[in-house]
C-alpha positions as CSV (number, residue, x, y, z in Angstrom):
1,X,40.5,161.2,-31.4
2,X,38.2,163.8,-30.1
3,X,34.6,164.7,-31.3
4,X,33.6,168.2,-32.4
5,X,33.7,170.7,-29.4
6,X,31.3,172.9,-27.9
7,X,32.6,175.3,-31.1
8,X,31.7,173.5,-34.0
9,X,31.3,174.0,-37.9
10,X,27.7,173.9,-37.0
11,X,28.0,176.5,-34.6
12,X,30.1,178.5,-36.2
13,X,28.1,178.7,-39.0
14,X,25.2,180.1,-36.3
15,X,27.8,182.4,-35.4
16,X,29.0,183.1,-38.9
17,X,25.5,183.9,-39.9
18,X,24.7,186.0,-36.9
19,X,27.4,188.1,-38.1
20,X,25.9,188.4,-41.3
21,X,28.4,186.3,-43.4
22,X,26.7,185.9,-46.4
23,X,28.4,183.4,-47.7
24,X,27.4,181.4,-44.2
25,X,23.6,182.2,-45.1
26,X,23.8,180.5,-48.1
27,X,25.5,177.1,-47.2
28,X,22.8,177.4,-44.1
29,X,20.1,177.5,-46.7
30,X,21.3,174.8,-49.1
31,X,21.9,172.7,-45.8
32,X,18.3,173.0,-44.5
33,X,16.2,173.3,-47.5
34,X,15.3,169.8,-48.4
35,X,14.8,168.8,-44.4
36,X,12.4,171.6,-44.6
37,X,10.7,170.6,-47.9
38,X,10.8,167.0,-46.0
39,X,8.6,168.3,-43.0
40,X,6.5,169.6,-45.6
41,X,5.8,166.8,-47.3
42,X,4.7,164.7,-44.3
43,X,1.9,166.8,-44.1
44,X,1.0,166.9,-48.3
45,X,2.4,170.1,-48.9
46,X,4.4,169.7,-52.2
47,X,5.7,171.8,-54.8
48,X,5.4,175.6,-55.0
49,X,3.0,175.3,-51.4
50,X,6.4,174.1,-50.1
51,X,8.9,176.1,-51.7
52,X,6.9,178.6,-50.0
53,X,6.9,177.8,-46.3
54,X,10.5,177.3,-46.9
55,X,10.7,180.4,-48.0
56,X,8.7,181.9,-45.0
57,X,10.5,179.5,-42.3
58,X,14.2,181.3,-43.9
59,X,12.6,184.9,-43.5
60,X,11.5,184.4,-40.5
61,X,15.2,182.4,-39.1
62,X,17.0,185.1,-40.7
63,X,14.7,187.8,-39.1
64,X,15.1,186.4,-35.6
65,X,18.8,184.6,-36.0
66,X,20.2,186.7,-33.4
67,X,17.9,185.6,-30.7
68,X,18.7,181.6,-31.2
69,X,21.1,181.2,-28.7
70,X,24.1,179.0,-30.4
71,X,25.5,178.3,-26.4
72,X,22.5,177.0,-25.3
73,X,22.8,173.1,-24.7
74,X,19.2,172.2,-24.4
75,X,18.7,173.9,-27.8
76,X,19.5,172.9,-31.3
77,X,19.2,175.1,-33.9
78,X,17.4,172.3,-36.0
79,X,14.7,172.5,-33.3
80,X,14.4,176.3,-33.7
81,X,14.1,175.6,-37.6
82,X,11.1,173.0,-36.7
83,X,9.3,175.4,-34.7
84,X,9.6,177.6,-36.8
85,X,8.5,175.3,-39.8
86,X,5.9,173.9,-37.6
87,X,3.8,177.2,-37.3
88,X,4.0,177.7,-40.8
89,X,2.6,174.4,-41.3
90,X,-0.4,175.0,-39.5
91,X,-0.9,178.6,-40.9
92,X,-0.5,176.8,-44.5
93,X,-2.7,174.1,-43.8
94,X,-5.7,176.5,-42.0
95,X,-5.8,178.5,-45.0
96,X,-6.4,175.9,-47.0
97,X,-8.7,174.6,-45.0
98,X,-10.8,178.1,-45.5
99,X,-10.1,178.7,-48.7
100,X,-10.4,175.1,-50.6
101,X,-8.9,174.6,-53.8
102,X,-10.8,173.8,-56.8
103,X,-10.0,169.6,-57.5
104,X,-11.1,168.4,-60.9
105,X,-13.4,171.2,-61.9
106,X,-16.5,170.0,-59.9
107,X,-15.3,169.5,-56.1
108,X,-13.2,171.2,-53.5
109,X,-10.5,170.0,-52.0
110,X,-10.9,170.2,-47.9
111,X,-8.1,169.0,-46.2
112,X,-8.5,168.4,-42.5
113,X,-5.8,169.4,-40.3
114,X,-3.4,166.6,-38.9
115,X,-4.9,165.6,-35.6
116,X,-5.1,168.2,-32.4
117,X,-2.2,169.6,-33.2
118,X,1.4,168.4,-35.6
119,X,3.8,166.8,-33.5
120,X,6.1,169.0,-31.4
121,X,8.3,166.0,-30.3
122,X,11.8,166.6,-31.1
123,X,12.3,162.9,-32.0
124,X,10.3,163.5,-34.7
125,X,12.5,166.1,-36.7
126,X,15.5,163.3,-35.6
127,X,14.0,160.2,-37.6
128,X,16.0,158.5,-40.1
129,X,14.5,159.7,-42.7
130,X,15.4,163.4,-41.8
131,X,18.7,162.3,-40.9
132,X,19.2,160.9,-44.3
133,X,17.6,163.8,-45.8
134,X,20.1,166.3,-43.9
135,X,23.2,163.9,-44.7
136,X,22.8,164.4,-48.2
137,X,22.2,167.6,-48.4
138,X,25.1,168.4,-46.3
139,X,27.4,166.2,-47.9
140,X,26.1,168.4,-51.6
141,X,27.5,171.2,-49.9
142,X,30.2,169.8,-48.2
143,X,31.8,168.2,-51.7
144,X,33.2,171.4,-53.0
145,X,35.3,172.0,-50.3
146,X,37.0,168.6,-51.4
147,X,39.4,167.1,-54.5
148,X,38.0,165.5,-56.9
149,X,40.4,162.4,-55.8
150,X,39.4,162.6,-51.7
151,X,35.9,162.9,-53.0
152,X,36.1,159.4,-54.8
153,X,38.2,158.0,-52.0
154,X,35.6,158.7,-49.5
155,X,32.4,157.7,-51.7
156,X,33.9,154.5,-52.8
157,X,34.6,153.6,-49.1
158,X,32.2,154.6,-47.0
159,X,28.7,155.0,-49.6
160,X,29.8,151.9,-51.7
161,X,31.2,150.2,-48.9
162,X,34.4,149.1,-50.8
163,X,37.7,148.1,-49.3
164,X,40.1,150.7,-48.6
165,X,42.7,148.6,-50.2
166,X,40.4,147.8,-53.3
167,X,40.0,151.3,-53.9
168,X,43.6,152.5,-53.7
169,X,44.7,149.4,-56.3
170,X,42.1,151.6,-58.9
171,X,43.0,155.3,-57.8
172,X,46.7,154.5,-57.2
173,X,46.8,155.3,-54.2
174,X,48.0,154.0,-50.9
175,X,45.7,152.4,-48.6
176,X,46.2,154.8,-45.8
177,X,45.9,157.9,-48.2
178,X,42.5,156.5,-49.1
179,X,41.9,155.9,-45.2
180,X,42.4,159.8,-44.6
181,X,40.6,160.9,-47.6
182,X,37.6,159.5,-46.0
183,X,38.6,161.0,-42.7
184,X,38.7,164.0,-43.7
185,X,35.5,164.1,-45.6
186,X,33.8,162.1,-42.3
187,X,35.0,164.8,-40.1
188,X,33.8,167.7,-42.1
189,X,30.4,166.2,-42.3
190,X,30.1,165.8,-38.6
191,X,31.4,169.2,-37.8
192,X,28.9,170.3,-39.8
193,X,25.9,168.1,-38.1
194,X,27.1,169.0,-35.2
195,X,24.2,170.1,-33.5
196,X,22.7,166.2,-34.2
């Protein structure tokens, strides 16, 4: 069995959105919004402050798409999105800082910024949490592009962590067909993450 090559979903996706596929931009979006609103929220930016950045961090990726460089090994596009998220962090969080928001009628709200500077480690965009973040919103998008049958198969198997045989008895299926259902949903969602 061979893992996903050098050309991946992920990376065609990059490549499909440097092209200007709109359809490409879209599942991007949907893909990376709520690790973005995630990053966010580490550093108490919530709600329409977040939807925001997120916001900004897209028009800035889709303004400079062209120059992330999908054949670069050393680089993963998430890392790009960081960066990108990162600065906007900082921008967000030093305008608040100057211009404190009103808290309870009577006092303002100061927020200090995080430390010397917000973590530019990229283990810390590859946590668990984020990873669990971008799983499930990748598997969201992922689930149209299925049967309503191989969709079942593979959530019964692999989220609830029932028996392949167990599963088949209910969906009458065979064991094996509910085996490649979950293949074939597995597959997808690492092509997709393939830049993880």
């Amino acid at each position: 069995m061979s893992s996903a090559g050098p050309l991946s979903t992920s990376t065609s996706l990059l490549n499909q959105v440097q092209f200007g596929e709109q359809r490409a931009w879209y599942r991007l979006v949907e893909t990376y919004t709520p690790l973005i609103v995630t990053w966010c929220r580490r550093y108490g930016i919530q709600g329409a402050d977040a939807e925001d950045i997120t916001q900004s961090v897209f028009l800035t990726a889709s303004n400079h798409i062209n120059d992330f460089n999908t054949n670069s090994p050393n680089r993963s596009f998430r890392g790009w999105l960081w960066t990108i998220c990162r600065s906007r962090i900082v921008d967000h969080l030093r305008f608040r800082k100057r211009n404190p928001r009103a808290q309870g009628g009577q006092s303002f709200y100061d927020l200090e910024l995080p430390g010397a500077e917000l973590d530019t480690d990229i283990s810390y965009i590859e946590s668990s949490s984020d990873l669990k973040v971008l799983i499930a919103s990748t598997l969201e998008v992922i689930r149209r592009d299925f049967s309503e049958q191989t969709w079942v198969a593979f959530w019964q198997t692999t989220v609830l962590n029932r028996r392949p045989s167990e599963v088949a008895r209910e969906m009458d299926m065979s064991p094996a067909a509910v085996c490649m259902c979950r293949a074939r949903v597995l597959k997808r969602l690492r092509e997709t993450l393939g830049d993880f």
